[in-house]
C-alpha positions as CSV (number, residue, x, y, z in Angstrom):
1,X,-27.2,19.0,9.7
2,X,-27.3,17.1,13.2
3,X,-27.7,13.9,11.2
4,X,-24.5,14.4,9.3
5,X,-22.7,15.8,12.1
6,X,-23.5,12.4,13.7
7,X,-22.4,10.3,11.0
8,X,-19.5,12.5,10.7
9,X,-18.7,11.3,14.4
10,X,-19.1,7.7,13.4
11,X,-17.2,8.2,10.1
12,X,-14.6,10.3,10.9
13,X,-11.4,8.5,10.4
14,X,-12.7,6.8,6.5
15,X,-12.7,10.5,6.1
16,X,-9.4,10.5,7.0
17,X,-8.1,7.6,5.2
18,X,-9.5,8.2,1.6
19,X,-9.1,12.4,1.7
20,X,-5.5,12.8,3.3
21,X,-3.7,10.3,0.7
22,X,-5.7,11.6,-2.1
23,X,-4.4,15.3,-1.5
24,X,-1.1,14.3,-0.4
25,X,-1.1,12.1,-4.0
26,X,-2.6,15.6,-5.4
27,X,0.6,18.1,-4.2
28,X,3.0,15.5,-4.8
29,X,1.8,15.4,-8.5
30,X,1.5,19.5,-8.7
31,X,5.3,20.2,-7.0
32,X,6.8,17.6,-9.5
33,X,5.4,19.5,-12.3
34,X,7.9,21.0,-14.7
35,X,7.4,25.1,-15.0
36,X,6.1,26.8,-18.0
37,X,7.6,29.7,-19.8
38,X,5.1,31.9,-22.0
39,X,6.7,34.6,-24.4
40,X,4.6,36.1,-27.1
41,X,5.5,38.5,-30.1
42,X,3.3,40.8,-31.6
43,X,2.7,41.4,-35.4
44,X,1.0,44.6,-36.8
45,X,-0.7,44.7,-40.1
46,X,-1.7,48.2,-41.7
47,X,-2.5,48.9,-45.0
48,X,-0.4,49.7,-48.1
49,X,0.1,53.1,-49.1
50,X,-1.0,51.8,-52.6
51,X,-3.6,49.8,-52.2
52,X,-7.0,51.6,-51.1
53,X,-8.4,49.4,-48.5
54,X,-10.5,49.5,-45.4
55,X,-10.7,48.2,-42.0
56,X,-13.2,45.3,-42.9
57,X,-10.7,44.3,-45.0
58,X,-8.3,43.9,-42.5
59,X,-10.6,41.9,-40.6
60,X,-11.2,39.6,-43.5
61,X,-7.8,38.9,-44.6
62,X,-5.9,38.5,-40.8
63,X,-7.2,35.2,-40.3
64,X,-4.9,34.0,-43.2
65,X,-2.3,34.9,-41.4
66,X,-3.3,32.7,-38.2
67,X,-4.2,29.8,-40.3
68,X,-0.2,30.2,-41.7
69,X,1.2,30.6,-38.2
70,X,-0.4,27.3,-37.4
71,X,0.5,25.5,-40.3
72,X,3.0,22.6,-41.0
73,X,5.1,25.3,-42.8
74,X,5.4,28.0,-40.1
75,X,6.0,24.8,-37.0
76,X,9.0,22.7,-38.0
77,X,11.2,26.0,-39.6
78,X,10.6,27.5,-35.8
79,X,11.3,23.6,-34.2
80,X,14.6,23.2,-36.7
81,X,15.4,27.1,-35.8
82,X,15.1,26.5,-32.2
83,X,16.3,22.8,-32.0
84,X,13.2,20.9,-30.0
85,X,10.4,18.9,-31.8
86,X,7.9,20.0,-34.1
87,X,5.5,18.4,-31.3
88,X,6.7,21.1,-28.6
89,X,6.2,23.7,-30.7
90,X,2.7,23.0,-31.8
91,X,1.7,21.6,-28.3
92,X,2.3,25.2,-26.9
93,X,1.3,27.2,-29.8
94,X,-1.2,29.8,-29.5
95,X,-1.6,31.8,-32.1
96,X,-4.9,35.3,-31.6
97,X,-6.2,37.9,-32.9
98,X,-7.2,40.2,-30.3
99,X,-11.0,42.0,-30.5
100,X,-10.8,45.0,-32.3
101,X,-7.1,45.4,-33.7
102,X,-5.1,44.4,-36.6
103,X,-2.4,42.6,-34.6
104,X,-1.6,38.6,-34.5
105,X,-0.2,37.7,-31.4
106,X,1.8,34.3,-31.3
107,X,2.6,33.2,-27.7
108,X,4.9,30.1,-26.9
109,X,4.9,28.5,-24.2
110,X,7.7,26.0,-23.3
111,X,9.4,24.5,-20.2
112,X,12.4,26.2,-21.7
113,X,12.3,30.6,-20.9
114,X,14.7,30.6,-24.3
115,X,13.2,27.8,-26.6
116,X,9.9,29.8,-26.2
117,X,10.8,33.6,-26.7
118,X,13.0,32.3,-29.7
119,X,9.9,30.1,-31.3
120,X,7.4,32.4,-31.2
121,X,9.7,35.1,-32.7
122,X,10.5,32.4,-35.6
123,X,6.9,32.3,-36.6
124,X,6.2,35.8,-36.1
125,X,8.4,36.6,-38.6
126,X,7.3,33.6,-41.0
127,X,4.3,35.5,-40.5
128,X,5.9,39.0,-41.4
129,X,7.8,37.6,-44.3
130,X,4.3,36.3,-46.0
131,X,3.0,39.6,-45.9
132,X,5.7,41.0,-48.4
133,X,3.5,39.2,-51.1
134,X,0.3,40.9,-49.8
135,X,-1.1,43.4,-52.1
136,X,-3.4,44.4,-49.7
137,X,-1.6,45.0,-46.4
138,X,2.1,45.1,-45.0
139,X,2.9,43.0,-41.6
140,X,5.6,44.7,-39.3
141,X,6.8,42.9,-35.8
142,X,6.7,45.6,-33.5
143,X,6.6,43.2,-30.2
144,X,9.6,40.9,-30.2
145,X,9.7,38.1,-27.9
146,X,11.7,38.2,-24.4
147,X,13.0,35.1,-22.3
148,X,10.4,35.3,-19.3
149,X,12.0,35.5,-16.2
150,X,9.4,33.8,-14.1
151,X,6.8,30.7,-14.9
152,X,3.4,31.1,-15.9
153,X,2.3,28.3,-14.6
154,X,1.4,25.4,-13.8
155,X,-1.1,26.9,-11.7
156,X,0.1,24.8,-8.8
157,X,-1.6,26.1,-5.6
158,X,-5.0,26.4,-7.6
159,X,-4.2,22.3,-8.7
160,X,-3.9,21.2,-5.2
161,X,-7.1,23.6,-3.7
162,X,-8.9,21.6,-6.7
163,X,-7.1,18.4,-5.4
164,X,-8.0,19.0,-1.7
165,X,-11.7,20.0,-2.1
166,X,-12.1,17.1,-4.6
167,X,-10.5,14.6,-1.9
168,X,-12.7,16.3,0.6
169,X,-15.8,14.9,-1.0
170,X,-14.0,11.6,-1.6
171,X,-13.8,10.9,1.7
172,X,-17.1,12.5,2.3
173,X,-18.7,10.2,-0.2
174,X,-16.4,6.9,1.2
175,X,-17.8,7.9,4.4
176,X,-21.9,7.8,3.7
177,X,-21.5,5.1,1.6
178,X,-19.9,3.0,4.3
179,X,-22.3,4.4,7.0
180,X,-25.6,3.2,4.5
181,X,-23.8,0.1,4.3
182,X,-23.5,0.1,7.9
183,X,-26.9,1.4,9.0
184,X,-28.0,-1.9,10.3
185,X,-26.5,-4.1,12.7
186,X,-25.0,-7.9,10.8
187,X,-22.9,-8.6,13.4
188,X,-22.0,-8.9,17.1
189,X,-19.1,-6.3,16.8
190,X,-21.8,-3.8,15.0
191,X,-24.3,-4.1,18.0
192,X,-21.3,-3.8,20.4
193,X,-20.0,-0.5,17.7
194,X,-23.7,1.1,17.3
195,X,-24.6,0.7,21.6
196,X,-20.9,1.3,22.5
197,X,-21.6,-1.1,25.2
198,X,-20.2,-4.1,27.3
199,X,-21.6,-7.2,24.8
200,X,-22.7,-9.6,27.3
201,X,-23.7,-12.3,24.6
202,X,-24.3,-13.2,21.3
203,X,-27.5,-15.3,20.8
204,X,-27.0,-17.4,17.6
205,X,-30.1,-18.1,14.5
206,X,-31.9,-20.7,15.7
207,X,-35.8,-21.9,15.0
208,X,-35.6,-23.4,18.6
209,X,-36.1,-19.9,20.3
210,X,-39.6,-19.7,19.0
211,X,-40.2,-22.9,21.1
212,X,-40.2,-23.4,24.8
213,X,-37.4,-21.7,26.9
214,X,-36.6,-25.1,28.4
215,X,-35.8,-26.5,25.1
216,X,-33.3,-23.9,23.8
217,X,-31.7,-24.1,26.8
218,X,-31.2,-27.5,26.3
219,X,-29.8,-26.8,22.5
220,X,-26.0,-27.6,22.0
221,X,-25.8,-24.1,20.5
222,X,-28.6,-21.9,22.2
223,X,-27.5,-23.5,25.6
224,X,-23.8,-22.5,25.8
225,X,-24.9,-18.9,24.5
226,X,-27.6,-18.2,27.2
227,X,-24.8,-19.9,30.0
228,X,-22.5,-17.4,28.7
229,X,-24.8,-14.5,29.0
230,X,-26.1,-15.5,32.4
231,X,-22.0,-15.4,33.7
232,X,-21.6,-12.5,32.4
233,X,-25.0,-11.3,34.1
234,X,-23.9,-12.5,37.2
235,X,-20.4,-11.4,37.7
236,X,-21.8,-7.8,36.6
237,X,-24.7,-7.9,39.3
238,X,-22.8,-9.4,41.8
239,X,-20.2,-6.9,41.6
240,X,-22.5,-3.7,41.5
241,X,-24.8,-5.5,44.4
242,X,-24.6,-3.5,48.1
243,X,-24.3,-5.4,51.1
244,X,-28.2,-5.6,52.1
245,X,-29.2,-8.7,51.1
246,X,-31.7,-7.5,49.1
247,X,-32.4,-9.0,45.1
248,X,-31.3,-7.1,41.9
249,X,-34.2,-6.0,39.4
250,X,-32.9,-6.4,35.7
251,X,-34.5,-5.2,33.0
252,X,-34.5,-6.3,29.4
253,X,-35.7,-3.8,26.9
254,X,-35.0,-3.2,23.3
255,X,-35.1,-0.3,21.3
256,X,-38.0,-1.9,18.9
257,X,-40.2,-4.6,18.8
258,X,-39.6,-7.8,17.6
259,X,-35.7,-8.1,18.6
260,X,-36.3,-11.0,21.2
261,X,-36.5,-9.3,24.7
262,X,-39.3,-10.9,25.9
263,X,-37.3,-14.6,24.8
264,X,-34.3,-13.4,26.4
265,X,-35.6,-12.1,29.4
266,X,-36.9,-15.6,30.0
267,X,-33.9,-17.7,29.1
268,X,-32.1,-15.4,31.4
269,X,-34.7,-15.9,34.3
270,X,-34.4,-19.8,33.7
271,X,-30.8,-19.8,33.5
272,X,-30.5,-18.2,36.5
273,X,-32.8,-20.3,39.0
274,X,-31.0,-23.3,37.8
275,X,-27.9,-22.1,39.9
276,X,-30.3,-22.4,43.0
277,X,-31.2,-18.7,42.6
278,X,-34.8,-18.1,43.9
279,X,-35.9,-15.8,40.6
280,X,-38.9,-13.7,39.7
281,X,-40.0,-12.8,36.0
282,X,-42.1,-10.1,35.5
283,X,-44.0,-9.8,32.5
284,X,-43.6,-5.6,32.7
285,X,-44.8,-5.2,29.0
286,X,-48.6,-4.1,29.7
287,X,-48.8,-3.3,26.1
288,X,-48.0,-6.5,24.1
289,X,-47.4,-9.4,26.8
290,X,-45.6,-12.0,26.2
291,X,-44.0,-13.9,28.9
292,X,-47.3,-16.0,30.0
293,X,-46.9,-16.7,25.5
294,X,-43.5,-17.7,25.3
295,X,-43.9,-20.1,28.9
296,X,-47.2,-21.3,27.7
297,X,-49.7,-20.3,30.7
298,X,-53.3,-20.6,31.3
299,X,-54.5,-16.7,32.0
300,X,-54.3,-15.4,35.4
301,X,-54.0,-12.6,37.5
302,X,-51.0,-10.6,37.5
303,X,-49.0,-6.9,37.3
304,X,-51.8,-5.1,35.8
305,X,-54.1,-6.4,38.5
306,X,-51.9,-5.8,41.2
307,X,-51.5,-2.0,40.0
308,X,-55.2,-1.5,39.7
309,X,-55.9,-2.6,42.6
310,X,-53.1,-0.3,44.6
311,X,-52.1,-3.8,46.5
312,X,-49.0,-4.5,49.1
313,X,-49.0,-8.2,49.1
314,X,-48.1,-9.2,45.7
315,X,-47.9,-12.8,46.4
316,X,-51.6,-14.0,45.1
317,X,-50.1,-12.2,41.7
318,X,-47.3,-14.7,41.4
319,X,-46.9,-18.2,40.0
320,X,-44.5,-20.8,41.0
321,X,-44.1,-22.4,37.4
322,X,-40.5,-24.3,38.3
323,X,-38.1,-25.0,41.0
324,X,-36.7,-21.7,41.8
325,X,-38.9,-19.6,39.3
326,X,-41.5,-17.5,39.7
327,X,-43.7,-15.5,37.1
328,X,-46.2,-12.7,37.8
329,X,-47.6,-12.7,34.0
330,X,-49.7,-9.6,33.1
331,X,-52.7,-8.4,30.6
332,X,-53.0,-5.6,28.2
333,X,-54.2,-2.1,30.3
334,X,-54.8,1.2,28.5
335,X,-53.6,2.9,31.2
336,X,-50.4,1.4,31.6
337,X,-48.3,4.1,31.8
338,X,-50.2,6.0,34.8
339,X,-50.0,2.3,36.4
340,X,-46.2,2.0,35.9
341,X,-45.5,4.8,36.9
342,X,-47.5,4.9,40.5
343,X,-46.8,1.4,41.3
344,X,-44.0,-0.4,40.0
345,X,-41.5,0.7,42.3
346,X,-43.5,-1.0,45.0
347,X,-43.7,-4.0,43.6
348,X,-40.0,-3.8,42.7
349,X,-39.3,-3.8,46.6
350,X,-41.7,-6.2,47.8
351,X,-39.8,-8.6,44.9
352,X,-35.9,-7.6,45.5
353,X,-36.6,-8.7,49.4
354,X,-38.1,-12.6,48.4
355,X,-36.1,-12.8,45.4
356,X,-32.3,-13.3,44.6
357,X,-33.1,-11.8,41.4
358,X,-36.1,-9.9,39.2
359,X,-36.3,-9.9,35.4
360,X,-38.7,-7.9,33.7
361,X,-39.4,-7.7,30.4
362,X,-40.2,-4.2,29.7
363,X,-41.3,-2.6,26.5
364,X,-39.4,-1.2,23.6
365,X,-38.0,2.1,24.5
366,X,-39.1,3.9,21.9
367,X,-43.3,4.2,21.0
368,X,-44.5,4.1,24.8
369,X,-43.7,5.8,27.9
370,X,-43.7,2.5,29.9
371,X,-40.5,1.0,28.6
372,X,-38.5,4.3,29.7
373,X,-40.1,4.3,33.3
374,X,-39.7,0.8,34.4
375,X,-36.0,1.0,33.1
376,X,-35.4,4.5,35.6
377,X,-36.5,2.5,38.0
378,X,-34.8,-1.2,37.4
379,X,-31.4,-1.6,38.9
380,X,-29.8,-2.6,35.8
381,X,-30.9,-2.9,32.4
382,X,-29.8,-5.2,29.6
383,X,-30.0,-4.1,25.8
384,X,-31.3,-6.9,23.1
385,X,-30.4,-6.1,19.4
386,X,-31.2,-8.2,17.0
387,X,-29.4,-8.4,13.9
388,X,-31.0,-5.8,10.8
389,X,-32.1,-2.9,13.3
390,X,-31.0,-0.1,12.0
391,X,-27.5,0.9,13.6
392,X,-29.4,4.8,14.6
393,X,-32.2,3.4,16.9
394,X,-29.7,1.4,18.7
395,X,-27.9,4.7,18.9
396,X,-30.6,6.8,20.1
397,X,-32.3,3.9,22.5
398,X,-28.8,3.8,24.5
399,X,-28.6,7.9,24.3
400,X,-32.3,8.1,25.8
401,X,-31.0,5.7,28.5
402,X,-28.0,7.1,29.6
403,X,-30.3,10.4,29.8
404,X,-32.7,8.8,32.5
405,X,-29.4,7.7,34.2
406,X,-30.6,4.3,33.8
407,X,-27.6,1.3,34.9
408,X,-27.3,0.3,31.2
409,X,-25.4,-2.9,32.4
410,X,-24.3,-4.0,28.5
411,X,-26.0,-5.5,25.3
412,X,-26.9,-8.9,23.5
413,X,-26.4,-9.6,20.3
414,X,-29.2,-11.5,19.2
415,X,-28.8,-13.7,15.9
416,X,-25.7,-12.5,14.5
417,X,-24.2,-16.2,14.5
418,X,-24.8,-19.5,13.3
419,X,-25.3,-22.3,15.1
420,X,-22.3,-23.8,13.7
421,X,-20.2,-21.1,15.2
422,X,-21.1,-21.8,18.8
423,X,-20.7,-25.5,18.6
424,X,-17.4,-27.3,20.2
425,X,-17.0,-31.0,19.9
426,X,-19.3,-34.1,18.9
């Protein structure tokens, strides 16, 4: 029930669109229908007085007289009598023996109170008339047929309740079928839809982010796309900054694995010390790191040695790798989530007062408790979706977020473009 009340939220206007137009088409078809007049006249058949006969008889010989009603000699003397078409006649023709009598009752019905009352009372006594050469039973009409004063039908309100509820699940079925074709993310406007988040850039395919960072930012179409993100960055942090001359700690998280955070994170980081800013990557992932990977460094100490060991002075934990970047890598630890959360925050402020600016790739925020602590305790975190996670973990990553209070600061798009489409000139 939550789930479709949720897709209900997302959905609500196709609803709209395919269920509203449908019912108004319904009512407008069920007002311009024409109203229907039924009359009916009743025949009676009885025995003769001569003829010694039983009620089985009865029963057996009646249906004759239906079959004659219905016939092509009973129809066009009532259609010539009346003046319409033999087709009207027959269309509303019903001709019945009721359960347990020895009556035929022919009812008419017609968009005309008169042409109806006057047609079945033609074939009723067509009917009457044939029974004068019965040996067996006499035919008397004892229930002429009156002009009806109101319509029987169409059954208009009952039409358009049908019409409505129908539309209804229309719309209802327009609606999951466009959220299953939507339930992953294809393009930058569906990760900016699904997060409901600032985008802050669009990362386009391209085999050269499984290289070195310092090659895709020398790409003609990674290059421009990480520049882009990095202004964005800056303008957002600058702006949200206070006045103390102290760093800003970003995170960069995703809600799985595998959607390019820990690539991002350092694209970002080396974007950001070529503007002369004096920035520090943490590796935060103690679960599945990657930064010492993706820059290509020998193993050394780092994060999960610095938490074990309760230090203050972080600096033997961090590597100068390039003018203006840092890196304080990290291992796997069991008990990273105890570590996280007794010691990060420490090293957080021993980095935001030597550094302009702290990146951390943290975990996934969903399957650990450590991706969810270090962004609580980040000053801003940055989203990466990468294009085919399912729209509902973005959905629920940003909601567990927000619930933490964490500075969600906006989201990446990560390969929803082609390289093509963020190329400009020769």
């Amino acid at each position: 029930m939550i789930g479709f009340l949720e897709v209900l939220r997302r959905g609500w206007t196709v609803l709209l669109l395919v269920a509203v137009p449908l019912t108004a088409g319904v009512v407008f078809y069920a007002e311009r229908l024409a109203n229907v007049y039924t009359a009916t006249a009743v025949v009676s058949f009885s025995p003769r007085t001569d003829a010694n006969v039983g009620a089985d008889v009865v029963r057996i010989v009646l249906p004759k007289y239906r079959v004659y009603a219905e016939s092509d000699g009973a129809i066009p003397r009532a259609a010539r009598k009346v003046g319409v078409p033999e087709s009207e006649i027959e269309n509303g023709l019903t001709v019945t023996i009721p359960i347990d009598t020895s009556n035929v009752e022919v009812t008419v019905e017609n968009e005309d109170p008169v042409t109806a009352a006057r047609a079945a009372n033609s074939i009723a006594r067509d009917v009457e008339r044939l029974s004068k050469q019965d040996p067996l039973l006499e035919a008397s009409l004892v229930a002429v047929a009156r002009p009806p004063r109101t319509p029987s039908g169409p059954p208009r309100r009952l039409l358009e309740l049908a019409g409505a509820v129908a539309a209804l699940l229309a719309g209802i079925g327009a609606m999951l079928v466009r959220d299953r074709l939507r339930a992953v993310v294809r393009s930058a406007n569906d990760v900016a839809d699904a997060s409901n988040l600032r985008l802050m850039g669009v990362l386009p395919r391209s085999a050269i982010l499984e290289g070195p960072p310092q090659g895709a930012l020398a790409d003609s179409s990674v290059g421009p796309a990480v520049r882009n993100l990095r202004t964005q960055l800056d303008r957002v942090l600058r702006r949200d900054a206070p006045n103390t001359g102290r760093g800003r700690v970003l995170t960069v998280t995703s809600a799985t694995e595998a959607e390019g955070k820990s690539v991002v994170a350092a694209l970002v980081a080396l974007a950001s010390a070529r503007l002369d800013q004096h920035v520090l990557l943490i590796d935060g992932d103690l679960l599945l790191p990657s930064v010492g990977i993706t820059l290509n460094l020998p193993p050394s100490l780092g994060l999960a040695h610095a938490l074990r060991a309760r230090a203050t002075d972080y600096t033997p934990y961090v590597r100068d790798i390039l003018p203006n970047l840092s890196v304080m890598p990290t291992t796997t630890d069991r008990d990273a989530g105890d570590l996280v959360a007794r010691g990060l925050a420490g090293v957080f402020e021993w980095a935001a007062e030597r550094f302009d600016l702290v990146v951390v790739d943290a975990p996934p925020v969903f399957g650990n408790d450590v991706g969810p602590t270090i962004a609580l305790l980040a000053d801003a975190v940055l989203l990466v979706v990468r294009r085919g996670t399912r729209t509902a973990r973005v959905e629920e990553a940003v909601a567990v977020l927000r619930s933490l209070e964490a500075d969600v600061v906006g989201v990446v798009a990560n390969g929803t473009t082609t390289p093509d489409e963020y190329s400009y000139g020769g």
